[in-house]
VOGU-3710 file (C-alpha; in Angstrom, 3 decimals, decimal comma):
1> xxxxxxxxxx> -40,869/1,045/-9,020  -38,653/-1,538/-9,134  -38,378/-4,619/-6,293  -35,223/-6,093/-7,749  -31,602/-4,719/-8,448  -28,829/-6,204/-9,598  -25,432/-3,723/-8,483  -22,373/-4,901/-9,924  -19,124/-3,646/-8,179  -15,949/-3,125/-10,041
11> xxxxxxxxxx> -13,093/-3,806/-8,026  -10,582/-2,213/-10,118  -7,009/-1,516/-10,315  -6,910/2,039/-11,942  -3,566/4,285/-12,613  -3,425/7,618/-11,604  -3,441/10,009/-14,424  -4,004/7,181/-17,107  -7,677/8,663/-17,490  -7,548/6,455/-21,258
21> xxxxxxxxxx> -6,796/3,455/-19,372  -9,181/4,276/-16,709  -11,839/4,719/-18,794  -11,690/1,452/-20,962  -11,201/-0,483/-17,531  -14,453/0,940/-17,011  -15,821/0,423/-20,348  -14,710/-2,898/-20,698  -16,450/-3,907/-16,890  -19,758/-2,628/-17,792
31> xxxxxxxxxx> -20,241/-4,604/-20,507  -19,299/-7,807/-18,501  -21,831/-6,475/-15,782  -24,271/-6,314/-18,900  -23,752/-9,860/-19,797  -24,432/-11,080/-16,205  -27,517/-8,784/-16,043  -26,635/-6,143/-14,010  -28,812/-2,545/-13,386  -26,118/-0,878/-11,997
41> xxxxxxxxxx> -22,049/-0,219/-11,720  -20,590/1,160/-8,783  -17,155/2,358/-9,483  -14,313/3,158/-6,719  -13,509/6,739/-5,443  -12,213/9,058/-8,165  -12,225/5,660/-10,448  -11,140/8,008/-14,066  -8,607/9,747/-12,139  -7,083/7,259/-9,885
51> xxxxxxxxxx> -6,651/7,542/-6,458  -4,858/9,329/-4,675  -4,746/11,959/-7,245  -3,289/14,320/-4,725  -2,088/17,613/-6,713  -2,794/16,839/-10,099  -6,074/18,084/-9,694  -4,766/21,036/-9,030  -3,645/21,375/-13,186  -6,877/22,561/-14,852
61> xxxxxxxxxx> -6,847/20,653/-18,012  -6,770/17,220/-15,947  -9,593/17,975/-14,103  -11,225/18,693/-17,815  -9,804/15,691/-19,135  -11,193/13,242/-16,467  -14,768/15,037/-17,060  -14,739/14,722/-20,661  -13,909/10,951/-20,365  -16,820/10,736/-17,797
71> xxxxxxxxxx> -19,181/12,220/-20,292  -17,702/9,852/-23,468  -18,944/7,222/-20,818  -22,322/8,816/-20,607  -23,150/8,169/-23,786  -22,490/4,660/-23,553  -25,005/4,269/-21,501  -27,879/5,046/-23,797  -27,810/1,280/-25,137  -30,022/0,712/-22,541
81> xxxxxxxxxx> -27,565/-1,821/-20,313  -26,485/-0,814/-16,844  -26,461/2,498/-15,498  -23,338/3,733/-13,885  -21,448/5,532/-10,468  -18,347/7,121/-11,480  -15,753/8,888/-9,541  -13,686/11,898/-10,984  -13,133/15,490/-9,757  -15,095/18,064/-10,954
91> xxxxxxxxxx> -14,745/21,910/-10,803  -17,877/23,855/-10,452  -18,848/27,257/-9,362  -18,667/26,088/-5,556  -15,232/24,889/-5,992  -12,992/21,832/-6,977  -14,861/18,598/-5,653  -14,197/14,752/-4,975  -17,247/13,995/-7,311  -19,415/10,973/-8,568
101> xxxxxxxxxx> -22,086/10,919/-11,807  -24,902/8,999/-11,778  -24,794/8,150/-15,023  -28,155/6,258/-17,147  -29,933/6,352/-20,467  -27,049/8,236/-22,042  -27,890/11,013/-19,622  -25,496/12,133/-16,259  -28,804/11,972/-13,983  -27,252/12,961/-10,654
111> xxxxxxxxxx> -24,176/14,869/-9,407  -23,089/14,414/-5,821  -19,946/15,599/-4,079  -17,978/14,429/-0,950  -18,617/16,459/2,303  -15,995/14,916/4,810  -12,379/15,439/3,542  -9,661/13,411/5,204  -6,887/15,318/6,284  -4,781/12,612/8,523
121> xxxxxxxxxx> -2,405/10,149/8,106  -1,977/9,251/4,297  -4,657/11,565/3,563  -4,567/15,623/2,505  -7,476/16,005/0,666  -8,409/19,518/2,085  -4,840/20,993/0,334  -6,798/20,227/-2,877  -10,623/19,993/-2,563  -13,156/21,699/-1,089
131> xxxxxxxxxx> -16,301/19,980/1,049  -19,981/19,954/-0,952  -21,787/23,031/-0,821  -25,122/21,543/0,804  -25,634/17,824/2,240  -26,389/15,468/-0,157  -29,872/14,151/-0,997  -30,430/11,154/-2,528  -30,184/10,239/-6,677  -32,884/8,338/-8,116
141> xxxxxxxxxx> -32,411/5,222/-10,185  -34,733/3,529/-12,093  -37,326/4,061/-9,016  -34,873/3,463/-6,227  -33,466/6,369/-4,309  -30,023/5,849/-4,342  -27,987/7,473/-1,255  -24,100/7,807/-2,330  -21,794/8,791/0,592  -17,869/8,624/-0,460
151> xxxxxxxxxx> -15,661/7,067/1,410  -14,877/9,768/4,307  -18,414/10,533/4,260  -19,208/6,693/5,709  -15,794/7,828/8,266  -15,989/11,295/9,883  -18,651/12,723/11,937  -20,883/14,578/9,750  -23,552/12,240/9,718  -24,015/12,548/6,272
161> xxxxxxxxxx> -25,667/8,661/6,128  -27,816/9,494/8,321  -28,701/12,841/6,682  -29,632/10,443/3,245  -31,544/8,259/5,085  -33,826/11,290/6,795  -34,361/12,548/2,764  -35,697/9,032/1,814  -32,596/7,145/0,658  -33,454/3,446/0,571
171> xxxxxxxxxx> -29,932/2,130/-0,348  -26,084/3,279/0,729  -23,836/3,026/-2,155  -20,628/3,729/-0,857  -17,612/4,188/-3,312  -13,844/4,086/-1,604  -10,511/4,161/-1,900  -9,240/2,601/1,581  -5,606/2,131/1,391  -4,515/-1,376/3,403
181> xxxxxxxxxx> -3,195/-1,928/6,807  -2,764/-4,481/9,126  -6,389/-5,662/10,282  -8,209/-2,900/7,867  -11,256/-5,386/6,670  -12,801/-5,412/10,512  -12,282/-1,949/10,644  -14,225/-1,154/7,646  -17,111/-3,911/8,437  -17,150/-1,644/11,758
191> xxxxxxxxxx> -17,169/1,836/10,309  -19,865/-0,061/7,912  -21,711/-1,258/10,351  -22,159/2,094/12,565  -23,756/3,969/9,599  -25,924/1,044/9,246  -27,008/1,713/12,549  -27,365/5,352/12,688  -29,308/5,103/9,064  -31,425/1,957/9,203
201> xxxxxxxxxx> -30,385/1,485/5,680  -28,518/-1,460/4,240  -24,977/-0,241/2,923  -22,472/-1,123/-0,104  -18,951/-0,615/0,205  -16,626/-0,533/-3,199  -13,070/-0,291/-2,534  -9,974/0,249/-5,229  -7,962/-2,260/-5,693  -4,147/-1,971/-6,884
211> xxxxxxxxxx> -0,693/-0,119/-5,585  -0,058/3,497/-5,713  3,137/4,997/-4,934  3,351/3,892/-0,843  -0,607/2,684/-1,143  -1,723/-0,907/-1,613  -5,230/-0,789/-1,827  -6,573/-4,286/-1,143  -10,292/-4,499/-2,208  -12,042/-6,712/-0,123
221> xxxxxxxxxx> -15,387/-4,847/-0,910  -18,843/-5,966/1,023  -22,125/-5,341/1,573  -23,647/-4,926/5,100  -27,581/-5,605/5,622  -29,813/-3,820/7,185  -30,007/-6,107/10,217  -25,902/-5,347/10,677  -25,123/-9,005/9,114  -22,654/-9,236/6,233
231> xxxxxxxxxx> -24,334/-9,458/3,376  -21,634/-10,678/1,036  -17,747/-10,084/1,299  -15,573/-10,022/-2,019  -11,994/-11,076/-2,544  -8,932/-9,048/-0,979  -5,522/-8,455/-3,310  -7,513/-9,585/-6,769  -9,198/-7,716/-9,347  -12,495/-8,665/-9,286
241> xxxxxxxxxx> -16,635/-7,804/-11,388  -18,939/-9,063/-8,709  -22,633/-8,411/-9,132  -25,307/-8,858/-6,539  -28,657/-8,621/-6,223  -31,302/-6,718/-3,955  -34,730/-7,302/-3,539  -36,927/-5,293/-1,450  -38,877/-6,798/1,139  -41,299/-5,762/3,564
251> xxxxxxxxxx> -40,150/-2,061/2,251  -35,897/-3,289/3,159  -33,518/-3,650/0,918  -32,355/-7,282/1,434  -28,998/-8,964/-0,910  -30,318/-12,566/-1,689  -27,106/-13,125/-3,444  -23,462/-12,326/-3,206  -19,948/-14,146/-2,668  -18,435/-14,798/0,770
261> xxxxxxxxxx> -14,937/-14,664/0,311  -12,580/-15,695/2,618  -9,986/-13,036/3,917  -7,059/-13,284/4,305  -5,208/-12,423/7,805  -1,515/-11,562/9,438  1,393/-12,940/7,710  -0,289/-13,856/4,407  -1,892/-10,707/4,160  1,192/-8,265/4,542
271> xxxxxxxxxx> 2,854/-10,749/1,935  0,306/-10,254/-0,466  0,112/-6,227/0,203  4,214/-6,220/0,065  3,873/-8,125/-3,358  1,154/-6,669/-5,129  2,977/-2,988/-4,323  6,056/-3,922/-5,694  4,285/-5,373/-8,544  2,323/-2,065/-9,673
281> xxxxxxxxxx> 4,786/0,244/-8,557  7,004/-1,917/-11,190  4,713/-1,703/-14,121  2,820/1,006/-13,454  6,187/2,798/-13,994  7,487/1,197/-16,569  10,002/-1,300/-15,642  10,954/-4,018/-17,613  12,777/-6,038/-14,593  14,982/-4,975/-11,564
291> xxxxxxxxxx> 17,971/-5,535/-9,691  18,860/-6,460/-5,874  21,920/-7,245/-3,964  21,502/-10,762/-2,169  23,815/-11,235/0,745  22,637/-13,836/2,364  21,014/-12,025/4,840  16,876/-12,306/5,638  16,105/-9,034/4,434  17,559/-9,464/0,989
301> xxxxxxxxxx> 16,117/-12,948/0,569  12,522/-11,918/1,268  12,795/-9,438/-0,695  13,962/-11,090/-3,687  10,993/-13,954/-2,792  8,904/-10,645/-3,092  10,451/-9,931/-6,676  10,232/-13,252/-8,153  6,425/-13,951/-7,137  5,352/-10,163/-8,296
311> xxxxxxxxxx> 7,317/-10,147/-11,599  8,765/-14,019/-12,203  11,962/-15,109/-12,445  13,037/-14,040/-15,930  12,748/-10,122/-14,344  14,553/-10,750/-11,478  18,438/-10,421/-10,991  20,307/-10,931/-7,493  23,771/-9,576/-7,098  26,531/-10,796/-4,873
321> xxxxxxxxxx> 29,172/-8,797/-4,040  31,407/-10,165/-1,440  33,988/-8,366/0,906  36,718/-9,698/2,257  34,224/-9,865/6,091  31,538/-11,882/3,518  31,289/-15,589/5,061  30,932/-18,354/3,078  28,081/-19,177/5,208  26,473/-16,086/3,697
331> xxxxxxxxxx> 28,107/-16,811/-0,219  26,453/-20,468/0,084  23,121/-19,256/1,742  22,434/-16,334/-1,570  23,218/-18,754/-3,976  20,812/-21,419/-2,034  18,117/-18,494/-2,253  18,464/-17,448/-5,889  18,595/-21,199/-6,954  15,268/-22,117/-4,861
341> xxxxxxxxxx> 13,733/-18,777/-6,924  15,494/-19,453/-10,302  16,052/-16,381/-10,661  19,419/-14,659/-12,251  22,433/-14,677/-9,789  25,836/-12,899/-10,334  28,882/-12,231/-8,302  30,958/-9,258/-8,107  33,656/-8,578/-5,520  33,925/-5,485/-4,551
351> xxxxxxxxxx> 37,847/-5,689/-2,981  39,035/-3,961/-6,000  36,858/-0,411/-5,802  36,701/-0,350/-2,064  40,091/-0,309/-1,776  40,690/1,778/-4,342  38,228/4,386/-2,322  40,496/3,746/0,402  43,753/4,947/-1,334  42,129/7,358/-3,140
361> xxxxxxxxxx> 41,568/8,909/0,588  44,345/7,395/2,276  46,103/10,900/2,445  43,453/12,803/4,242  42,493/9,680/6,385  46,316/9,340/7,435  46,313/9,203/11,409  42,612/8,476/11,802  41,457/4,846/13,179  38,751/2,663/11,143
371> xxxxxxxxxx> 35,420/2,411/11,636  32,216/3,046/10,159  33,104/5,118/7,624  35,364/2,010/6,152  32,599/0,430/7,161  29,708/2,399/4,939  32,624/3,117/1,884  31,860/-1,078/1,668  28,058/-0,196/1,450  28,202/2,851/-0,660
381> xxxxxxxxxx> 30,498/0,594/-2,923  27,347/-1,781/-3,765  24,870/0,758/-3,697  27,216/2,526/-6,706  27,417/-0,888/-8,403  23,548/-1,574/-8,490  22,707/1,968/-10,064  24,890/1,456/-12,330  23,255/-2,265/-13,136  20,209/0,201/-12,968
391> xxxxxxxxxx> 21,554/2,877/-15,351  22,886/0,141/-18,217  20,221/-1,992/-18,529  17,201/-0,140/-17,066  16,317/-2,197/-14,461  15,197/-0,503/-10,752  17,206/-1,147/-7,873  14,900/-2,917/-4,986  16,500/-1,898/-1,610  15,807/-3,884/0,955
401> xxxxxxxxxx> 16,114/-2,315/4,625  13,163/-3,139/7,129  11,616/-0,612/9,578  13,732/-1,628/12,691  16,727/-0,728/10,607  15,180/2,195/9,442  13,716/3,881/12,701  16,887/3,437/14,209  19,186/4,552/11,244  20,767/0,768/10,969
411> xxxxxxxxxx> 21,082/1,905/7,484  23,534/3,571/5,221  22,387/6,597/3,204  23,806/5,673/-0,701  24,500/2,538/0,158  22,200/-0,104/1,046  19,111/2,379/0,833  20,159/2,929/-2,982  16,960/2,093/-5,011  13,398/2,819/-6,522
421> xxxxxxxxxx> 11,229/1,243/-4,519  11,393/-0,831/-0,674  8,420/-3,418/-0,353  9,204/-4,456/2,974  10,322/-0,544/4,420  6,859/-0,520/6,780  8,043/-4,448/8,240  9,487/-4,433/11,637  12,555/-7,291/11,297  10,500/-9,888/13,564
431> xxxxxxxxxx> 7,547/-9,163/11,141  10,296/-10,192/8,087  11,072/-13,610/9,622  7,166/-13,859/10,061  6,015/-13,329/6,570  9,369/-15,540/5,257  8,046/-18,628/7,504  4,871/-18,039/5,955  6,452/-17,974/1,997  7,889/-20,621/2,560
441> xxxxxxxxxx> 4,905/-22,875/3,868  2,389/-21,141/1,189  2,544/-19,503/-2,025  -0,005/-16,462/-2,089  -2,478/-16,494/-5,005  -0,762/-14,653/-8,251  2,304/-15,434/-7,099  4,775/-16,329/-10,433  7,614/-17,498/-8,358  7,754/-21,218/-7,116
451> xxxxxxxxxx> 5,858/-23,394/-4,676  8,041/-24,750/-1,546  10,508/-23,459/0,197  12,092/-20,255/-1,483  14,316/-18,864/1,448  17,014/-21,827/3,137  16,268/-22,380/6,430  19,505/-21,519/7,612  19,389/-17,550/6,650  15,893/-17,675/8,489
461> xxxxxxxxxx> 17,740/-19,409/11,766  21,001/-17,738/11,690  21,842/-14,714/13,517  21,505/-11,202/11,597  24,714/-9,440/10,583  25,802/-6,557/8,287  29,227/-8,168/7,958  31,016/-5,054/7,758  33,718/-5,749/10,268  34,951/-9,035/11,931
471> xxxxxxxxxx> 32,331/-10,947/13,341  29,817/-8,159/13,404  26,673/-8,940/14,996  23,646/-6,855/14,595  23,409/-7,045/18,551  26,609/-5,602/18,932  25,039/-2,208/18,600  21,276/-2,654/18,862  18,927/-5,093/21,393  17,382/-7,958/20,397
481> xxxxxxxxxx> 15,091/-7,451/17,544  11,464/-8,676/19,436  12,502/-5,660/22,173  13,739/-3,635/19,704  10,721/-3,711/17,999  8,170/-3,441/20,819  10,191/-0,038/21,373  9,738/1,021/18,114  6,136/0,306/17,815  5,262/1,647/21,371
491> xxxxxxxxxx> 7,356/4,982/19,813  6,575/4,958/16,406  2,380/3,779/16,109  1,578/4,582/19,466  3,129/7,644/20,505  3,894/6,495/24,169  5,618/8,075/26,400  9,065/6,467/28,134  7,329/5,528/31,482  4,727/3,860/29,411
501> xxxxxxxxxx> 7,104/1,872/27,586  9,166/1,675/30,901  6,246/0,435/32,868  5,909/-2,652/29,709  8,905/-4,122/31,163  11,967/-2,176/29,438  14,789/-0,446/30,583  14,710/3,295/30,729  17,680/3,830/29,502  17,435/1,606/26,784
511> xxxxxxxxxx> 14,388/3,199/25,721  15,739/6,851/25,872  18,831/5,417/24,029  16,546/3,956/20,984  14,226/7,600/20,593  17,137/8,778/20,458  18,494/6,774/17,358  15,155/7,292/16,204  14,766/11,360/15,868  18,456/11,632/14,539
521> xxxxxxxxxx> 17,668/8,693/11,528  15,273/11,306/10,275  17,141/12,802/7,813  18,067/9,351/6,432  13,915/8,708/5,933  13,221/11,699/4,057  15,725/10,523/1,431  14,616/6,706/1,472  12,914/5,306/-1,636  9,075/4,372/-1,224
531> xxxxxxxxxx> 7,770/1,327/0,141  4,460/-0,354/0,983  2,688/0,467/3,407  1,851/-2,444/5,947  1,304/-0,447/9,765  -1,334/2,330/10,988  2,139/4,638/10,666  4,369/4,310/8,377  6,792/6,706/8,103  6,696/9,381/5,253
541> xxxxxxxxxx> 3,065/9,463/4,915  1,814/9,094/8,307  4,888/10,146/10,477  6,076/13,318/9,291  8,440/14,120/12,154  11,178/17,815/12,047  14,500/16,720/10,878  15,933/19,592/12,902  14,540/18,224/16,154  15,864/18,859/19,799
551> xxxxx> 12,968/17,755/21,836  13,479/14,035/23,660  11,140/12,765/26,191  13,231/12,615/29,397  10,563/11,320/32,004
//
């Protein structure tokens, strides 16, 4: 029996279906948790497959693949250096299952599966997995009964830590894959810290890092004593090999040493989440560089801030394209922007094609008055122009609409929502100007772009405007943005009713005017391009709302 143990936790940004890659990540941080002397890896949740692997582990041979990669790994382990806790899925007679191996002396030494399968929100894992067959006991390592609850397991209700503990687990090792939100670390020290409770035992938490598809997940893995205090707290938004050791006192598992990272909170923490998912979702697929238009407005400047400090400047190219309702106020303030990123900047007016839409439908339009469908032929005009940027020279098309816009349909479907991928589409427009304030006091750590201001001051102080029409306003049609917003979030994340929101201070028929404007937009969401997740409810994911939808709340 051993009275010291040194757990390493690998913080790692995995791909989903790259079980190669996945594997020599793994490969390559056990042996750097063998030079610093470690027992024991704990890997995240479903580490060799990524996560979420959703239904490609519903295809047989991937399910095969990810296990024979597990067992190459096995073998490694008879060198006699750290044992290991992997993640991958696993079919057995009881069904497919969210898995781990305990893996040590070039042996697979215990074989646990997840009991509590998250079916909410971003989660569906009962479509594709079933629960364990029995509750989990614990594995024993080296001497040490190791209790291994994943992720939901530490969440739901079934008490499975407390189950572990009752069969003589001394130590929680808790692998995860805990996609960010706003305010997510407490929650998880909470969740942490209830187990604790209900078990008596001291708990580890390992938590992916990296984006996938919607998903940033942020890391920020920790360790919980057995006395409820934090034990040690690892970086959030950075890769990270941390190992930590545990000696067992008075018959307690006790960390004597660990790193106490600080976290970060708000504004600098949705930056970070907006630029590391734009980052992966860039290279993870492939993309040598992309493409935005810049109109001088503060959604396409943060965004392009966004580019520059995920990919650098020398992937990064801003378009102008001016209409004749284009002020110069807004020509001088995109310039301003791309020269404060040093990025690429071109210009290309788009009088020419739209009017050449216009006469090309001048015949059936005869006797008709303008208005927004002018209006949108001017946005579906540079949507067209940036896939074909897209098309020539490879380069994804970053659109740039924010969630006010979006709830509310502010938006024009294959125009300005043209694009791959939208890293600030779960931002509410006040929470834009927050996080471009913050760029422009701080630069966030991996960030390629410049230090200093990267957005003028004038497109953060001016008032918003799609200048589509002649002094267009963005009030001109919706509130102010801070009421705007509280609508929206009392609507969208809380699910209120209209004399809740009416009782907050707004007007009723306001309020029945934006859920309105909200149900009809639906359509547009379903055929938006991804974007990072930031809010408990984003939509796609978590709000999955009937496009065909009569119901309205008319209390």
């Amino acid at each position: 029996m051993t009275d010291i143990l040194r757990i390493a936790l690998a913080q790692l940004n995995p791909t989903v279906g790259d079980i190669e890659g996945n594997l020599k990540k793994a490969r390559e941080a056990r042996a750097d948790a063998a030079r610093q002397g470690a027992d024991l890896v704990l890997y995240p949740e479903l580490f060799i497959a990524g996560y979420p692997p959703e239904d490609l582990v519903l295809k047989p041979a991937f399910v095969e693949a990810c296990e024979r990669a597990v067992q190459e790994f096995t073998a490694d382990t008879a060198d006699g250096g750290p044992g290991v806790v992997m993640g991958l899925p696993l079919r057995r007679k009881s069904g497919l299952h969210n898995s781990v191996q305990v893996l040590d002396g070039g042996k697979m030494i215990g074989e646990r599966y997840k009991m509590d399968l998250p079916n909410y929100g971003e989660f569906d894992e009962k479509r594709v997995f079933q629960p364990g067959p029995a509750m989990p006991g614990p594995v024993n390592f080296r001497g040490v009964r190791l209790g291994i609850p994943i992720c939901e397991d530490i969440w739901g209700k079934l008490q499975v830590c407390e189950t572990l503990a009752e069969s003589g687990a001394e130590l929680l090792l808790s692998p995860n894959g805990s996609p960010y939100y706003r305010g997510k670390v407490d929650v998880r020290h909470q969740v942490a810290i209830v187990q604790v409770i209900e078990s008596g035992l001291p708990l580890i938490y390992v938590n992916q890092l990296g984006g996938q598809d919607e998903l940033v997940f942020d890391g920020a893995s920790f360790g919980i004593q057995a006395d409820k205090s934090l034990a040690f707290q690892m970086s959030q938004f950075e890769e990270a090999l941390t190992v930590t050791t545990w000696k067992r006192e008075g018959g307690t598992w006790v960390c004597s040493q660990g790193p106490m990272s600080k976290i970060p909170h708000k504004e600098e923490a949705d930056y970070r989440a907006c630029m590391f998912g734009l980052r992966d979702y860039v290279n993870k697929n492939g993309f040598k560089n992309v493409v935005l238009g810049l109109s001088g407005g503060i959604d396409s400047a943060i965004c392009a801030a966004l580019a520059v400090d995920a990919l650098g400047e020398e992937r990064v190219r801003c378009v102008m394209m001016p209409y004749r309702y284009t002020s110069d106020e807004s020509l001088k303030d995109a310039e301003d922007c791309a020269r404060l990123l040093g990025c690429r900047y071109d210009t290309i007016p788009i009088i020419e094609p739209v009017e050449g839409f216009a006469k090309a439908l001048s015949d059936m339009f005869e006797g008709t008055k303008e208005g927004v469908t002018e209006e949108n032929l001017q946005s579906r005009t540079r949507g067209t122009l940036l896939m074909a940027l897209s098309n020539k020279f490879g380069s994804m098309v970053v659109t740039t609409g924010n969630k006010s816009e979006m709830s509310v349909g502010y938006a024009t479907l294959y125009g300005d929502m043209n694009g791959g991928f939208n890293p600030i589409k779960d931002l509410y427009k006040m929470q834009v100007y927050a996080i471009s304030r913050w760029r422009n006091e701080h630069t966030p750590p991996g960030a390629l772009g410049p230090t200093g201001m990267v957005i003028p001051q004038n497109i953060i102080d001016k008032e918003p405007s799609a200048e589509l029409r002649p002094d267009q306003r963005d009030q001109d049609s919706l509130p102010p943005y801070p009421v705007l917003d509280d609508i929206l979030e009392c609507l969208v994340e809380n699910e209120m009713s209209v004399d809740e929101i009416v009782e907050r201070g707004h007007d009723r028929e306001l309020v029945h005017r934006i859920e309105h404007l909200l149900y009809i937009a639906e359509y547009k969401r379903r055929q938006a391009a991804p974007g990072v997740k930031i809010t408990r409810k984003n939509f796609g994911r978590d709000r999955r709302y009937p496009i065909t939808n009569k119901y309205r709340d008319r209390s």
